[in-house]
Structures are given as C-alpha cells and as structure tokens.
C-alpha positions as CSV (number, residue, x, y, z in Angstrom):
1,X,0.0,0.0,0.0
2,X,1.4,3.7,-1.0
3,X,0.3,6.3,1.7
4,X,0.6,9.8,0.6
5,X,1.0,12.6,3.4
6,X,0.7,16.3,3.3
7,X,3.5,18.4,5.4
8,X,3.0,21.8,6.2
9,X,5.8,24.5,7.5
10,X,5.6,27.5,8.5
11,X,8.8,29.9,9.4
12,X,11.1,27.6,8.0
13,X,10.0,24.6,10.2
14,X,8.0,21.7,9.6
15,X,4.9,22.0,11.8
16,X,4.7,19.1,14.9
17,X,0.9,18.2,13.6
18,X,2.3,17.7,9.9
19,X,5.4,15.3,11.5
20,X,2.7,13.8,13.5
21,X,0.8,13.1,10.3
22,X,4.3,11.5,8.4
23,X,4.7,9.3,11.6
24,X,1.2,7.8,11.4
25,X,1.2,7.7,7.9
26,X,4.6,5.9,7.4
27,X,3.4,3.3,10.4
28,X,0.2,3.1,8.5
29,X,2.0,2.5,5.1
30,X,4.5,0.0,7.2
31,X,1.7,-2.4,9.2
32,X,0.8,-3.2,4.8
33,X,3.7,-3.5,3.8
34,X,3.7,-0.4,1.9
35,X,5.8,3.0,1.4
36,X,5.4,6.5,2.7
37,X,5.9,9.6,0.3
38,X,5.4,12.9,2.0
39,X,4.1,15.6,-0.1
40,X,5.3,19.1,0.5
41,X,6.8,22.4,-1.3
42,X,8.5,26.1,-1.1
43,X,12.2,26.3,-0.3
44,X,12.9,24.0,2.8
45,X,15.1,20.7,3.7
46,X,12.5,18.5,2.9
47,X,14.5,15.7,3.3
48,X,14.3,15.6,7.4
49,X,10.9,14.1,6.7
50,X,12.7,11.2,6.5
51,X,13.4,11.4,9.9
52,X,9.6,11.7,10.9
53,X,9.2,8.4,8.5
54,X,8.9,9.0,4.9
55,X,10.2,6.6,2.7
56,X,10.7,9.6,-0.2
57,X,9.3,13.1,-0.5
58,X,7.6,15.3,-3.8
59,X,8.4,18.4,-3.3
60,X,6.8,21.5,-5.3
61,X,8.2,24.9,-5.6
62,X,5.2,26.9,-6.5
63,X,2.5,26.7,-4.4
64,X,0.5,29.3,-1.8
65,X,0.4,27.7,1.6
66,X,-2.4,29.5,2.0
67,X,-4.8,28.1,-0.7
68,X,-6.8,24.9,-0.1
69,X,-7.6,24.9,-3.4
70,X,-4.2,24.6,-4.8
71,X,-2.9,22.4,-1.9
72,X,-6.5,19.7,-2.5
73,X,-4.9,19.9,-6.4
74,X,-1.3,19.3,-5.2
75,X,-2.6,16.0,-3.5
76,X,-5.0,14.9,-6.5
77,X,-1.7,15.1,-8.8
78,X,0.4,13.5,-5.8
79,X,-2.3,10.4,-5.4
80,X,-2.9,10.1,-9.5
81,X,1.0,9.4,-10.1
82,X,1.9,7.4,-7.4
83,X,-1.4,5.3,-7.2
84,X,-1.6,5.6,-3.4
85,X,-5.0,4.4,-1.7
86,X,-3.9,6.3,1.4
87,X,-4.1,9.8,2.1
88,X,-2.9,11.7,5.1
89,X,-3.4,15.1,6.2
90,X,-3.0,16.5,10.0
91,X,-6.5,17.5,11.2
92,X,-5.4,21.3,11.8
93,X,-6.9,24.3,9.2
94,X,-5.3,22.9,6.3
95,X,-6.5,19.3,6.8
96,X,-9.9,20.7,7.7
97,X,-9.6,22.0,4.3
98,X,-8.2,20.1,2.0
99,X,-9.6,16.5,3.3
100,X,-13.2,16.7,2.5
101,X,-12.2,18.6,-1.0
102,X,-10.1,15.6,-1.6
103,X,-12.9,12.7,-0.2
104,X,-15.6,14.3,-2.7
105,X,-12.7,14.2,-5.9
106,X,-11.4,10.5,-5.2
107,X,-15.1,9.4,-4.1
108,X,-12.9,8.4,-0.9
109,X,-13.6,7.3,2.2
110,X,-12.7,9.9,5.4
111,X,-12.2,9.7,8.6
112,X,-11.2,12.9,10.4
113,X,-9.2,13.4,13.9
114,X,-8.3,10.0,14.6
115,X,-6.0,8.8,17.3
116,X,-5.3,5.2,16.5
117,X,-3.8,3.7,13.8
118,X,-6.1,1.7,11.1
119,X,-6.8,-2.1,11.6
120,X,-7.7,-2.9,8.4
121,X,-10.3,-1.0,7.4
122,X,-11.0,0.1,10.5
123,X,-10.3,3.4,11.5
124,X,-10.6,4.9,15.7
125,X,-11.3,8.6,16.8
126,X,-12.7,9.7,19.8
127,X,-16.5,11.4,19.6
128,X,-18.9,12.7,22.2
129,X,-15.5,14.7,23.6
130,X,-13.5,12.7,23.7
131,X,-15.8,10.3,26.1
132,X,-16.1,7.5,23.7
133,X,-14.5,6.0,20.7
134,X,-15.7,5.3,17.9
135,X,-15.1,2.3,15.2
136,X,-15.2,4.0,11.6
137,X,-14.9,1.8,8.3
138,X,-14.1,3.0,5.7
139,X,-15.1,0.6,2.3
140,X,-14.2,2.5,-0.2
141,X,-10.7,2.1,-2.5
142,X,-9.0,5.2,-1.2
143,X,-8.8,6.1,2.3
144,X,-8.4,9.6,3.8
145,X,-7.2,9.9,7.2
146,X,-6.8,13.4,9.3
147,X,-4.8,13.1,12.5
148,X,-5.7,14.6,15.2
149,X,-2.8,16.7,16.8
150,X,-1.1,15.3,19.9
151,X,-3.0,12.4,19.8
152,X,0.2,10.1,17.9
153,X,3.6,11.9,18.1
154,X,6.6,11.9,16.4
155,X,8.5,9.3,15.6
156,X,12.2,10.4,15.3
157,X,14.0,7.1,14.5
158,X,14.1,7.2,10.7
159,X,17.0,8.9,8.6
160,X,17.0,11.7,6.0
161,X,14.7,10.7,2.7
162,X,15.7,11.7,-1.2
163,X,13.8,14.9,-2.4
164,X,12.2,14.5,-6.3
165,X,11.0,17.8,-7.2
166,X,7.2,17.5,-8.3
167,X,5.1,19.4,-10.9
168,X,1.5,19.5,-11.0
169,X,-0.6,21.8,-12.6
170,X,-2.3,23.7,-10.0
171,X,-4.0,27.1,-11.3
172,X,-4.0,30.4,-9.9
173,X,-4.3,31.1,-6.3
174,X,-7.5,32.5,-5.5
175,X,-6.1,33.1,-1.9
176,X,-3.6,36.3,-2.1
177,X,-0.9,36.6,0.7
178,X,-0.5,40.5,1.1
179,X,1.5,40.4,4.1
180,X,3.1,37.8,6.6
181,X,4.0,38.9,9.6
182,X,6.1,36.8,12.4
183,X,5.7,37.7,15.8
184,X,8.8,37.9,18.3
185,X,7.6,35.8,20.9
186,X,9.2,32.9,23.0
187,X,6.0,31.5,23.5
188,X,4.9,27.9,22.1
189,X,2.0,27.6,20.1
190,X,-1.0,26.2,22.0
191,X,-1.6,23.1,19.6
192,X,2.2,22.7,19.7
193,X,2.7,22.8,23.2
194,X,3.0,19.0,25.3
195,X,2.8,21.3,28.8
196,X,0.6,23.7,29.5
197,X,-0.3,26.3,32.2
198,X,-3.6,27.3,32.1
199,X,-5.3,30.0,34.8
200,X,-9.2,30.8,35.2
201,X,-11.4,34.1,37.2
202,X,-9.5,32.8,39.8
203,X,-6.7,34.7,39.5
204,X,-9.0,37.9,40.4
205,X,-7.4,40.1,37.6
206,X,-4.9,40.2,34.9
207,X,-2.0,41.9,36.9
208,X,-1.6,38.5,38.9
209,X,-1.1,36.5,35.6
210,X,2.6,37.0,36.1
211,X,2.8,34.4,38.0
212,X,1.1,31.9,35.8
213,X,3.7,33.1,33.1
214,X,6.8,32.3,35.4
215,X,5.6,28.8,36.4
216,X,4.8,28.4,32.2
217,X,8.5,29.4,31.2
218,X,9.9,27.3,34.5
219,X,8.1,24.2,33.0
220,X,8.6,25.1,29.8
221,X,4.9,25.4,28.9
222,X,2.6,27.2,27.3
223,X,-0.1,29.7,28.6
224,X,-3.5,29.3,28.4
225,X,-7.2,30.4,29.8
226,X,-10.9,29.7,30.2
227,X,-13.4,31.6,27.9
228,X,-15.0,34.1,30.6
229,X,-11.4,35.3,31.1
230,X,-10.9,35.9,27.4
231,X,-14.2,37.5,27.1
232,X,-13.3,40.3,29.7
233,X,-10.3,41.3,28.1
234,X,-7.7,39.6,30.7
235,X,-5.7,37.6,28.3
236,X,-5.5,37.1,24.9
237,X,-8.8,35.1,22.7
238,X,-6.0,32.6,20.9
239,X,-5.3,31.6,24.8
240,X,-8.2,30.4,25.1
241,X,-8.6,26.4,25.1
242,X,-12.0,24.8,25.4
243,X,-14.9,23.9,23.4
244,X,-15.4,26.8,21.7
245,X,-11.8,28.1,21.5
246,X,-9.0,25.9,21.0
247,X,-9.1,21.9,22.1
248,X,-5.8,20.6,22.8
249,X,-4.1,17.1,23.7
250,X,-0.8,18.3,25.7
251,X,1.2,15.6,28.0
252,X,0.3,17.7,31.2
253,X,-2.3,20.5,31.3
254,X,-2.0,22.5,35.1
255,X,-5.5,24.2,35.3
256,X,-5.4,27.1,38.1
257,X,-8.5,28.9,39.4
258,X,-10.6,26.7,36.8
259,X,-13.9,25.4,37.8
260,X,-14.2,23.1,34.9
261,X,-17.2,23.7,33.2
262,X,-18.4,21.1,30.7
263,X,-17.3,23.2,27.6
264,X,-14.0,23.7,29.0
265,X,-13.3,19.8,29.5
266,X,-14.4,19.3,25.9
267,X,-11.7,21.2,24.5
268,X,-8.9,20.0,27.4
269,X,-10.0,16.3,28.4
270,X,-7.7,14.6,26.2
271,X,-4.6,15.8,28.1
272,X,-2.4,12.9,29.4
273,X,-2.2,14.4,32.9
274,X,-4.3,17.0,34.6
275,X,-3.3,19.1,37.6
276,X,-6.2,21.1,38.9
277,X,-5.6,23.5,41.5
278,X,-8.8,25.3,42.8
279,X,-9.8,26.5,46.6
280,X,-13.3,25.3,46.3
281,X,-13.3,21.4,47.6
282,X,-16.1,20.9,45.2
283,X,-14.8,22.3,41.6
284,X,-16.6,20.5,39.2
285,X,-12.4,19.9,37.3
286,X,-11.5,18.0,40.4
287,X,-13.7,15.1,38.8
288,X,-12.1,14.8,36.0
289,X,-8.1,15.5,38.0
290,X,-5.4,13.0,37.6
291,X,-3.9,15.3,40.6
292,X,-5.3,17.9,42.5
293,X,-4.4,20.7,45.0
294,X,-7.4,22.1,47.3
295,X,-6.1,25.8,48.4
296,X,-5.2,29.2,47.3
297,X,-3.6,30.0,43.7
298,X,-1.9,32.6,45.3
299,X,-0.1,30.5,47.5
300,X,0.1,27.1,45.5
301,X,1.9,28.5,42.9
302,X,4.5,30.4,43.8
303,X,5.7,26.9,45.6
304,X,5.2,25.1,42.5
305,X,8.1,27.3,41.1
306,X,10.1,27.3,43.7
307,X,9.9,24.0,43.4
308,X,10.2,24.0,39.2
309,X,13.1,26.6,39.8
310,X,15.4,24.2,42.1
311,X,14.7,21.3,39.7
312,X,15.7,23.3,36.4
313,X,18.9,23.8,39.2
314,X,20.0,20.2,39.2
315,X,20.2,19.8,35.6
C-alpha cells in the first residue's frame, strides 16, 4: 500500500501536527507493507521528513500555503502518479480544508481526527469529547485519514529521505498573501505545546497572571485560559482552550482557578495528565483531576516554582 501525506511549515520549520501526520502515515504505510511519500513544497530541507518516516518526498516549488484549493490539487496530482490508496493530512486548518475537497474528488472514504492507527479498514477517533471511541470503516478504495494533533507523536527514529521535485498543474491562487508577519515571541504555540499552564477568574485580575507566566516558562509550557477570562479582556482570545476556543491534547495540562465547566473539558480532556488547582473542595475539574491541590492559587503557585526553579537547578 502507497500512503501519501501532506507536510506543512511555516517559518522555515515543519509543523509538529504535519510530523505527527508523516509518523502515522509511514506506520500506517509499514503495518501493509507499503511506502510512505510525503508531499510538500517552497524552499525548505524537505529531506528531514525522513526522519519523521517517509520513505521519499515530492516536493513542489510553486505553491501558496495558504490556498486549499491549490494544496486539494497538489494532493489529487500527488495520489494520480503514485497510485496511493492512502491519504494523510493533520487535522489542523489545512487538513480541515483540503480533506473533505479531496474525499468528494477521489469518491474516498474519510475519517477525520483520529488517534489510532487503522486495523484494516477500520479506523478509531474519539467522539462525544472525547468520552467515547468510535469504530469507523471505511469501504471504499482510497482512504483519507486526518490526525488529530497530539494524539500520535513523532516518531524520530528514521533517517534523511531523497527529495524529487514535483510538478502538477495547480492554477491560480484564488487566496492572495498580502503580508506575513512573524511575531517575536518565546511563547509555544498552543496546539504545539506538550505542557501547558492554564489560569481561570481565579486569579482575580490580569495583573496577577505574572505568575502563571513564570511557572509556564519554569516548566517550559505554554499559557492558556478559560473563555469568561478571554471574554473580559484579561488575556488574549488565541489563549483560550476549550470547546469553543481551541481543544488541545498536551502531555500535562495545570489548570489554576478553573472550575471546569463542561465546555472547557471538551476542549482539554484529552490531556495525558491534569493538575487542577482550585480553593473550592467541590470544583466541578477535580472530577475529572489526575492530581489535584485544594487551596489558594496565590499560595500554590509560587511553591510550584520554587519547586520547578530548584529542579531546572539540578540539571
């Protein structure tokens, strides 16, 4: 079986969700006995995709990142040549994009944000967030896949891949890019992040986020919020993680001052480990805690990094 797999980049850098989506795709492609090629483009070392698990990679110069259109006809070209019955994409704004483009085209089969590898035909994702999972076949002769980010990881074992530089006939971008602009930050992206340090109305105002900054950058995290402190202007809306902001699946996800509303845990819940810290004995997150800490923010955390600080001093 050939498995195809798109690989976005941005700032010079291969995404994590698009090395996420090589990974499972090459594993995929491996369990048949089949190859990976990874499809990508623009002016990048496309050969560390090899790393991540591709057996080869297409690359094509000419291409706007920021066209579905031209990236779903990228893919159409990529699956027509090699004759792959697999398609990857990550299941971030490009894969929601280009996958069900590419499902109506190829009269495939998709299955988006799942978190297991295929058996078979057979493809898992979790529904009803994240409470269940769900059994998906797919029965028809191509296969679509999106992964959903931080729900596989990457797989660093393999070795730089040859590059063959790919041609397809794409059109004109009906997306124009009139200005990029890269923000000086040391901050990690939220969907990127495998820690994160998130803070609620219990902090009482946004001059005491400080803190929740310093234990972030101790732990090397990210920071993060609940909607209703978003909504008043505290922090930043792209902080905010939930159901109706942005859902993530970090390793360890510290929630202070949270009370852990339902559409809150839909967007969190599929964190590895959750720390909730919370003064009221009968938070609603506390049910749904791998650890938790009954008392004040204001005097939990500034132990915490203490505590992160002399670690970070051993190493």
């Amino acid at each position: 079986m050939k498995t195809i797999v798109f690989a976005e980049h941005l700032n010079g850098k291969f995404t994590k969700s698009s090395l996420e989506a090589v990974s499972y795709a090459s594993a995929w492609s491996a369990s048949l006995g089949g190859t990976c090629i990874a499809i990508t483009y623009g002016s990048i070392d496309a050969s560390v995709l090899g790393i991540a698990g591709a057996n080869e990679v297409w690359k094509m110069d000419a291409l706007s990142a920021a066209d579905g259109e031209q990236i779903t006809k990228l893919m159409l070209a990529a699956q027509k040549e090699s004759g792959a019955t697999a398609i990857v994409l990550s299941q971030d704004l490009i894969g929601k994009s280009v996958a069900p483009r590419l499902s109506v085209r190829l009269n495939a089969g998709l299955v988006s944000g799942a978190s297991f590898l295929p058996t078979g035909n057979i493809v898992k994702k979790n529904v009803f967030s994240g409470k269940a999972i769900a059994h998906v076949t797919v029965n028809s002769e191509i296969s679509i896949v999106t992964v959903l980010p931080n729900s596989y990881g990457v797989n660093a074992s393999g070795t730089a891949c040859p590059v063959t530089a790919f041609t397809a006939e794409v059109g004109t971008a009906r997306v124009r890019v009139k200005e990029v602009r890269v923000e000086e930050s040391e901050s990690i992206p939220l969907p990127e992040a495998d820690k994160v340090v998130s803070a609620g109305r219990g902090m009482k105002g946004p001059e005491n986020w400080g803190m929740i900054e310093e234990l972030a950058k101790e732990l090397g995290a990210a920071t993060a919020c609940s909607r209703p402190v978003s909504d008043i202007g505290w922090r930043p809306h792209h902080e905010h993680v939930g159901q109706t902001g942005i859902a993530i699946r970090p390793n360890l996800y510290i929630a202070v001052g949270i009370s852990g509303a339902i559409q809150h845990l839909a967007g969190v819940n599929g964190s590895k480990v959750i720390v909730v810290i919370n003064k009221d004995p009968e938070a609603a997150f506390f049910k749904a805690a791998d650890y938790g800490i009954i008392g004040d923010a204001f005097d939990v955390v500034p132990q915490l990094i203490a505590a992160a600080k002399a670690f970070n001093a051993t190493k």
